[in-house]
Chimera marker file (.cmm) of the C-alpha trace (Angstrom):
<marker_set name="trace">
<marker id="1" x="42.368" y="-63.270" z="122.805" r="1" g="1" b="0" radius="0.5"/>
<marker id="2" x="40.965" y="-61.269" z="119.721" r="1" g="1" b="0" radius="0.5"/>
<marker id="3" x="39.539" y="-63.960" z="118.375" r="1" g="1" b="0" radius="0.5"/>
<marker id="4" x="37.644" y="-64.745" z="121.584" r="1" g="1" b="0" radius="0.5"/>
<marker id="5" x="36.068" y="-61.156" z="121.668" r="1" g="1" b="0" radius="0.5"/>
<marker id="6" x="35.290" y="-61.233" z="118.137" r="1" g="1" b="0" radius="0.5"/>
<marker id="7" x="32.989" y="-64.497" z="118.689" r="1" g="1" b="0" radius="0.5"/>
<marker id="8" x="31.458" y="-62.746" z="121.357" r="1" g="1" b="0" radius="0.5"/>
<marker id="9" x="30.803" y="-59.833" z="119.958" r="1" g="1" b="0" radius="0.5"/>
<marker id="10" x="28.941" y="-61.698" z="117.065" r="1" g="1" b="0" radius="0.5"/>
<marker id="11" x="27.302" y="-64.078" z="119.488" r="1" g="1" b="0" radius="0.5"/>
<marker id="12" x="25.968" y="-60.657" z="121.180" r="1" g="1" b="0" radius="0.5"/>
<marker id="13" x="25.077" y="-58.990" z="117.221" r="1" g="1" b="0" radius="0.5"/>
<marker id="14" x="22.866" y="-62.401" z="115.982" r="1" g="1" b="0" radius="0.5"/>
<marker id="15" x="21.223" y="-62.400" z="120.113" r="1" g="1" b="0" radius="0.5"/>
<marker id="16" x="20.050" y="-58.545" z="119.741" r="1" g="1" b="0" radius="0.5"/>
<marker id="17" x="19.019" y="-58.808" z="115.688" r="1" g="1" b="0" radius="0.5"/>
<marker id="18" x="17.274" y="-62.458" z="117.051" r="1" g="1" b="0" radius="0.5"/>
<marker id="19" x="15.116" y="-60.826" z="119.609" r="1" g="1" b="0" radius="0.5"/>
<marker id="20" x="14.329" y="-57.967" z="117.521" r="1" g="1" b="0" radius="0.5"/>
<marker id="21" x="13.481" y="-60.044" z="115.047" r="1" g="1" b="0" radius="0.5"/>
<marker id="22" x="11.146" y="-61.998" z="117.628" r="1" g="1" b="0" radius="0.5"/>
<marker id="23" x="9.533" y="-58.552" z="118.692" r="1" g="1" b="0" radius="0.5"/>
<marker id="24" x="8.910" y="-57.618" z="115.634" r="1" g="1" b="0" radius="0.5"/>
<marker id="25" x="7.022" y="-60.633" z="114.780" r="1" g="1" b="0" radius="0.5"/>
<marker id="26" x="4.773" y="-60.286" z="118.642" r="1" g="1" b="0" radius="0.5"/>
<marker id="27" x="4.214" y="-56.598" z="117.422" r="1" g="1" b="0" radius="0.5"/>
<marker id="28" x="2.727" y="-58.054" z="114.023" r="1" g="1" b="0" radius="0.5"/>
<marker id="29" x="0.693" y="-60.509" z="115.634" r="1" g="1" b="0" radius="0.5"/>
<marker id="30" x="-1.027" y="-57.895" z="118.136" r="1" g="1" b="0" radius="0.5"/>
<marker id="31" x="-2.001" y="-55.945" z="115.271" r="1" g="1" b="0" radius="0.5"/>
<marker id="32" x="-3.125" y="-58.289" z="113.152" r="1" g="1" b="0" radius="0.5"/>
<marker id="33" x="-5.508" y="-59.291" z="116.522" r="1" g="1" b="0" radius="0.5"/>
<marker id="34" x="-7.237" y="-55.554" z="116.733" r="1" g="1" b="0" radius="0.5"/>
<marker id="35" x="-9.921" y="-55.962" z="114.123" r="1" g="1" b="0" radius="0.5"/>
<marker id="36" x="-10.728" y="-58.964" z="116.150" r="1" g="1" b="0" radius="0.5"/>
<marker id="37" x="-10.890" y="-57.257" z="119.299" r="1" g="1" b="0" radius="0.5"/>
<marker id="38" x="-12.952" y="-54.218" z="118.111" r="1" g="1" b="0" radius="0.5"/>
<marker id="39" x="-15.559" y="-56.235" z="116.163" r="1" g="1" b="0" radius="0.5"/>
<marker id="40" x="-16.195" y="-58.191" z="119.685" r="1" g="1" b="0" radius="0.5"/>
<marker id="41" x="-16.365" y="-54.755" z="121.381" r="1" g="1" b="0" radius="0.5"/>
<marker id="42" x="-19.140" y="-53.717" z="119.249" r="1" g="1" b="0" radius="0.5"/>
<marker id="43" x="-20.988" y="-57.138" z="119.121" r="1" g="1" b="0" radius="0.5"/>
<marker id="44" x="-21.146" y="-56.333" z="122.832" r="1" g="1" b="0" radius="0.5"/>
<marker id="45" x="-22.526" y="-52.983" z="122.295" r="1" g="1" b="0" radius="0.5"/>
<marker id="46" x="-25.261" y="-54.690" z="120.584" r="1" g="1" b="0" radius="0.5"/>
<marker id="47" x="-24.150" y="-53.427" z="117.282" r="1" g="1" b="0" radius="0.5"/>
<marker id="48" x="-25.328" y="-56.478" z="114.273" r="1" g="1" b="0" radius="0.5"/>
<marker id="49" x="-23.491" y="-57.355" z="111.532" r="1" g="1" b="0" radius="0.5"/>
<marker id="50" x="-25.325" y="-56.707" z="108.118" r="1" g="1" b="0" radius="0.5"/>
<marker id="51" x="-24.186" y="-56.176" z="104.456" r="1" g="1" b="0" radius="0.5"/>
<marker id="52" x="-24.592" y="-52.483" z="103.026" r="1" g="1" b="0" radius="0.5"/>
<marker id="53" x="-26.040" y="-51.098" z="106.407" r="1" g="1" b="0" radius="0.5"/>
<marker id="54" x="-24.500" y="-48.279" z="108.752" r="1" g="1" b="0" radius="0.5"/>
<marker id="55" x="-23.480" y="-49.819" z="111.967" r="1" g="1" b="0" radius="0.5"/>
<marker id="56" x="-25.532" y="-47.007" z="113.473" r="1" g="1" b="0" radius="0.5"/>
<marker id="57" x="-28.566" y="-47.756" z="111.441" r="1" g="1" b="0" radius="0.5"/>
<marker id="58" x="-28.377" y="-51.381" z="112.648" r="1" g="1" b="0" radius="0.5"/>
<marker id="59" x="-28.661" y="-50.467" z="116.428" r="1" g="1" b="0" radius="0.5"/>
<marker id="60" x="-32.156" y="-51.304" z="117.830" r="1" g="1" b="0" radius="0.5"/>
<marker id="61" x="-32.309" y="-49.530" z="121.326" r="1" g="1" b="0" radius="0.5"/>
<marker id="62" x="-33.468" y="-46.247" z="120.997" r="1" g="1" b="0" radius="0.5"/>
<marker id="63" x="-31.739" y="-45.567" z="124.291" r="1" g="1" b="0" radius="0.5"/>
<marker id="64" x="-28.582" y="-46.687" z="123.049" r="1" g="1" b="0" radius="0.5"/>
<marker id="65" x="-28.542" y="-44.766" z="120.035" r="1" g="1" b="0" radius="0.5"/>
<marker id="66" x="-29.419" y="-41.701" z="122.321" r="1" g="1" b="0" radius="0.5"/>
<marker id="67" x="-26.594" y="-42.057" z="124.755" r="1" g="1" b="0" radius="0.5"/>
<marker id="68" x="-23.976" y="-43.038" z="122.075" r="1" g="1" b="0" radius="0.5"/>
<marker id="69" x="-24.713" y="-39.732" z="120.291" r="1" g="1" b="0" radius="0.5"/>
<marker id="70" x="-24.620" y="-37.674" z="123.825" r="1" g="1" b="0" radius="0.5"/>
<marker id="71" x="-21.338" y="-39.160" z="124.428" r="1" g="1" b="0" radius="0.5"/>
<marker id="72" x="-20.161" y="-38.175" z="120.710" r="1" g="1" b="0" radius="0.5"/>
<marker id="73" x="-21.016" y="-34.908" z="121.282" r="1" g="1" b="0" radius="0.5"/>
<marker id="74" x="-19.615" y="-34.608" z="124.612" r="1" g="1" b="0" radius="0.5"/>
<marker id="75" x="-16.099" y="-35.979" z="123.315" r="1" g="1" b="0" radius="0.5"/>
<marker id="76" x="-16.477" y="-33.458" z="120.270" r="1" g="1" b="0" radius="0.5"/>
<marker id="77" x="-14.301" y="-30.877" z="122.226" r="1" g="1" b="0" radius="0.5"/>
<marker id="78" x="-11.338" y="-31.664" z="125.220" r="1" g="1" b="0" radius="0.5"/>
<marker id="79" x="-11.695" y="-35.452" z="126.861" r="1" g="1" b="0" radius="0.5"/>
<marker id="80" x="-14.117" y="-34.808" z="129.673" r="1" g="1" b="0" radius="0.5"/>
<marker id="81" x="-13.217" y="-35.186" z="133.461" r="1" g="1" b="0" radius="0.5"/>
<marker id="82" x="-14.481" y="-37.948" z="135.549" r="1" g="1" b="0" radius="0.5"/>
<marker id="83" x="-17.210" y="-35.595" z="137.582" r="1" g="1" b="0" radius="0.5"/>
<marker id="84" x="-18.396" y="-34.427" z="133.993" r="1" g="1" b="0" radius="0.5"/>
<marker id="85" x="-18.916" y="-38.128" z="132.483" r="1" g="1" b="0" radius="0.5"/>
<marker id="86" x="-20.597" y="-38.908" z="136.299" r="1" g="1" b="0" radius="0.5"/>
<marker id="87" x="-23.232" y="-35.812" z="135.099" r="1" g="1" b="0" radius="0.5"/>
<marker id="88" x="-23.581" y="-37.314" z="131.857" r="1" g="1" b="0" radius="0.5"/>
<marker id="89" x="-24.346" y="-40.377" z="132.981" r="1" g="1" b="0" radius="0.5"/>
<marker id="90" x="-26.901" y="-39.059" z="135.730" r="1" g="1" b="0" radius="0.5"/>
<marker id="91" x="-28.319" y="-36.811" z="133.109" r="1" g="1" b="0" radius="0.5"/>
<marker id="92" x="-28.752" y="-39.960" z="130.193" r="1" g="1" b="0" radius="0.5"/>
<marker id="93" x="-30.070" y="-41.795" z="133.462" r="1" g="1" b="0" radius="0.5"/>
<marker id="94" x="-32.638" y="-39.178" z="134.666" r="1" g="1" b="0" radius="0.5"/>
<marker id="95" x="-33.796" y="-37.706" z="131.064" r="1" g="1" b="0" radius="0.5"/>
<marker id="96" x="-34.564" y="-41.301" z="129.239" r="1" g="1" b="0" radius="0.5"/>
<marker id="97" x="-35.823" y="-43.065" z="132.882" r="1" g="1" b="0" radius="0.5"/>
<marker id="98" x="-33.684" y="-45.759" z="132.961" r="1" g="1" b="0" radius="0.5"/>
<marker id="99" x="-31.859" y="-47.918" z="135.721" r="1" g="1" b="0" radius="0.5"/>
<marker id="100" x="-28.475" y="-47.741" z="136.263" r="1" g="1" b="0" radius="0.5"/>
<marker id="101" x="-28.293" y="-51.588" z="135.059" r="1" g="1" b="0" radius="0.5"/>
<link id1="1" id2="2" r="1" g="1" b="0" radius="0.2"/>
<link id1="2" id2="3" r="1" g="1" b="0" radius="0.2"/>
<link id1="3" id2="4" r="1" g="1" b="0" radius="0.2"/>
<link id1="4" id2="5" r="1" g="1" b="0" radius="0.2"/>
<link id1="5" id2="6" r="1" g="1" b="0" radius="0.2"/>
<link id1="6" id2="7" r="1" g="1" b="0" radius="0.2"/>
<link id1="7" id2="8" r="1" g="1" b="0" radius="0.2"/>
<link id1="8" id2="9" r="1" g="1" b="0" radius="0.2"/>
<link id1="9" id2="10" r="1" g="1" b="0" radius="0.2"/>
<link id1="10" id2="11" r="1" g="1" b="0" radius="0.2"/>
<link id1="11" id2="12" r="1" g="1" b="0" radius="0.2"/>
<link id1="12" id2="13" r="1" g="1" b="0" radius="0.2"/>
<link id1="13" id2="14" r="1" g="1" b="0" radius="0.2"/>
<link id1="14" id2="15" r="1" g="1" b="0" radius="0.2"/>
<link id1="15" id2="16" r="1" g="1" b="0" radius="0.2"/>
<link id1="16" id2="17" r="1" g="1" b="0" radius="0.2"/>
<link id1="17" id2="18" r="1" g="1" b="0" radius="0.2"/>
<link id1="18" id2="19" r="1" g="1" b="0" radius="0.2"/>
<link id1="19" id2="20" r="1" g="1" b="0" radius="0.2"/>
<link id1="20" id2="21" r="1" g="1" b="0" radius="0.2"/>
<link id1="21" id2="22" r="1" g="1" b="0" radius="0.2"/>
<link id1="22" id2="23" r="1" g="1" b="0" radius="0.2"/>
<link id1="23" id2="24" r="1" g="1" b="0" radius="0.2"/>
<link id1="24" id2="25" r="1" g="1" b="0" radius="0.2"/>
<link id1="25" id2="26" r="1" g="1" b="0" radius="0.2"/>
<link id1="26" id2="27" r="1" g="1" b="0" radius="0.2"/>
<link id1="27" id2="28" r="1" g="1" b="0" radius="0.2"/>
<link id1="28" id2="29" r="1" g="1" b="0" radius="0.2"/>
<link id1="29" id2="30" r="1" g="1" b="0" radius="0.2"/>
<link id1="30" id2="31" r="1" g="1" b="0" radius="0.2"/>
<link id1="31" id2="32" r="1" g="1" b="0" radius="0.2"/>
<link id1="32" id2="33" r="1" g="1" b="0" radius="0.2"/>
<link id1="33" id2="34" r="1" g="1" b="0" radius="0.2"/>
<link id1="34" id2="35" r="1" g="1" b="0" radius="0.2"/>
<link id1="35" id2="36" r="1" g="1" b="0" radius="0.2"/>
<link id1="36" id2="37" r="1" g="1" b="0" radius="0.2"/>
<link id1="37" id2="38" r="1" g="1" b="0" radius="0.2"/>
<link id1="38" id2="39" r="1" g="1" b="0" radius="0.2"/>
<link id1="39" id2="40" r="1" g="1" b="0" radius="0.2"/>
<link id1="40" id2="41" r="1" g="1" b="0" radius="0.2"/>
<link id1="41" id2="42" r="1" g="1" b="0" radius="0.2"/>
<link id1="42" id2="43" r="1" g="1" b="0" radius="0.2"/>
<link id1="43" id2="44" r="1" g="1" b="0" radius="0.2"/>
<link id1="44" id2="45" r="1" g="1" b="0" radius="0.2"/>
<link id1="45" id2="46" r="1" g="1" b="0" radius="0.2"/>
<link id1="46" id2="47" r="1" g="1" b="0" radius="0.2"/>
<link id1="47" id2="48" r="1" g="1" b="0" radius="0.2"/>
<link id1="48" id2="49" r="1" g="1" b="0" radius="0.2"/>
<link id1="49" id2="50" r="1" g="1" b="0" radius="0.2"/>
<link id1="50" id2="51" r="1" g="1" b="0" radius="0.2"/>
<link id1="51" id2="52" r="1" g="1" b="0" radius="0.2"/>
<link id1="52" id2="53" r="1" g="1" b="0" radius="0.2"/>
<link id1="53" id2="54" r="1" g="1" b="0" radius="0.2"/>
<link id1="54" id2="55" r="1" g="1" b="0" radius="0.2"/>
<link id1="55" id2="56" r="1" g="1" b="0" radius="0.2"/>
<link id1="56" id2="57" r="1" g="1" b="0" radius="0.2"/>
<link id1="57" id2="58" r="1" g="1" b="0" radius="0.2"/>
<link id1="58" id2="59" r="1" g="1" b="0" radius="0.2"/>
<link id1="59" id2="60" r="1" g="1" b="0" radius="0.2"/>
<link id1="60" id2="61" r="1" g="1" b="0" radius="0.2"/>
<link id1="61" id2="62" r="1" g="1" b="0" radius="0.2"/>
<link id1="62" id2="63" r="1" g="1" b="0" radius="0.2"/>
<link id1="63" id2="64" r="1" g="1" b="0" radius="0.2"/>
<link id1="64" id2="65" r="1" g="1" b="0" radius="0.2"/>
<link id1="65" id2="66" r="1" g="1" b="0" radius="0.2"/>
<link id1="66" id2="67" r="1" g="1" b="0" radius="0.2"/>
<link id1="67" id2="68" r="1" g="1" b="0" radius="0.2"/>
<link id1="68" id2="69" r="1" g="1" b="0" radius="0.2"/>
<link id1="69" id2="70" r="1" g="1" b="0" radius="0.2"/>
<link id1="70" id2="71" r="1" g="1" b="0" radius="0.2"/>
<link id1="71" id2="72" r="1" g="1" b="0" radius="0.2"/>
<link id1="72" id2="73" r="1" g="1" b="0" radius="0.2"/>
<link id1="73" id2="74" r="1" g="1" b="0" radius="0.2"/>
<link id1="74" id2="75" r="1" g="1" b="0" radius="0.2"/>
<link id1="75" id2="76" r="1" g="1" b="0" radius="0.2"/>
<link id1="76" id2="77" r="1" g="1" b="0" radius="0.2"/>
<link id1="77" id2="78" r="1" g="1" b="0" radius="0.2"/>
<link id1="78" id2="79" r="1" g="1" b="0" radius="0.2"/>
<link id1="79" id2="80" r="1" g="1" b="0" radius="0.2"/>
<link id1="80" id2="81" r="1" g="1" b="0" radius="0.2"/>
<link id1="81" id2="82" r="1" g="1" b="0" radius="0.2"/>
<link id1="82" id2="83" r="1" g="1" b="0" radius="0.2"/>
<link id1="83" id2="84" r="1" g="1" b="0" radius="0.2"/>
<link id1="84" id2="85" r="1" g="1" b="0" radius="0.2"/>
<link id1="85" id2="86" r="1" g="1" b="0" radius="0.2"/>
<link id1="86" id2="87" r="1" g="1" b="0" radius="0.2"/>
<link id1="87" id2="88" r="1" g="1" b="0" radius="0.2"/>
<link id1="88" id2="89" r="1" g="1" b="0" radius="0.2"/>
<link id1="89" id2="90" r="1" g="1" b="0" radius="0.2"/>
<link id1="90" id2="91" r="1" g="1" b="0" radius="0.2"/>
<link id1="91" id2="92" r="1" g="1" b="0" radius="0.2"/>
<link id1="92" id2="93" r="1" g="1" b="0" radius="0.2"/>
<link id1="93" id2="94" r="1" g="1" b="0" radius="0.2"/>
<link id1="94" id2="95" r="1" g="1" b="0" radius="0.2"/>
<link id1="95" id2="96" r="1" g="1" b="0" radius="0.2"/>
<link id1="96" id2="97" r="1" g="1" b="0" radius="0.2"/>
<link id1="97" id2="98" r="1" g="1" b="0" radius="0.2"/>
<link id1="98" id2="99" r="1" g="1" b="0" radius="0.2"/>
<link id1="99" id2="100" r="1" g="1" b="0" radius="0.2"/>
<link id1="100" id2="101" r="1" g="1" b="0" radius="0.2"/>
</marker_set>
């Protein structure tokens, strides 16, 4: 009867250090997929890809640049509450006379 419990007690060790093994490895692969992620983020954006450039310098919508640096500076202090990014996004709307599309 020992014996029996012994085999399942290793059975049970090499099952928990095999899935932790296996999470480690999903864990590794999700960060090794971030750069990836963010660098299609800001190809949305409109940001371009250019050697020895700023990624700021390289945006070509004034309008963009103008709301991305109104949102910087609104983020500089606490995370803002819904009604205040809803004012921001009035005022960005109202000040540079653009749609909301």
């Amino acid at each position: 009867m020992p014996f029996i419990i012994g085999i399942l007690g290793i059975i049970a060790a090499a099952y928990f250090w095999t899935m932790r093994a296996r999470n480690a490895a999903e864990m590794a692969k999700t960060v090794a997929e971030v750069p990836g992620d963010i660098m299609a983020a800001a190809r949305r954006f409109g940001f371009k890809r250019r050697m020895n450039v700023h990624p700021v310098e390289s945006v070509d919508d004034p309008n963009l640049a103008i709301a991305g640096i109104a949102n910087s500076f609104f983020e500089l202090g606490a995370l803002p509450t819904e009604e205040q990014r809803r004012m921001l996004y009035l005022q960005v709307q109202s000040v540079l006379r653009v749609s909301s599309d």
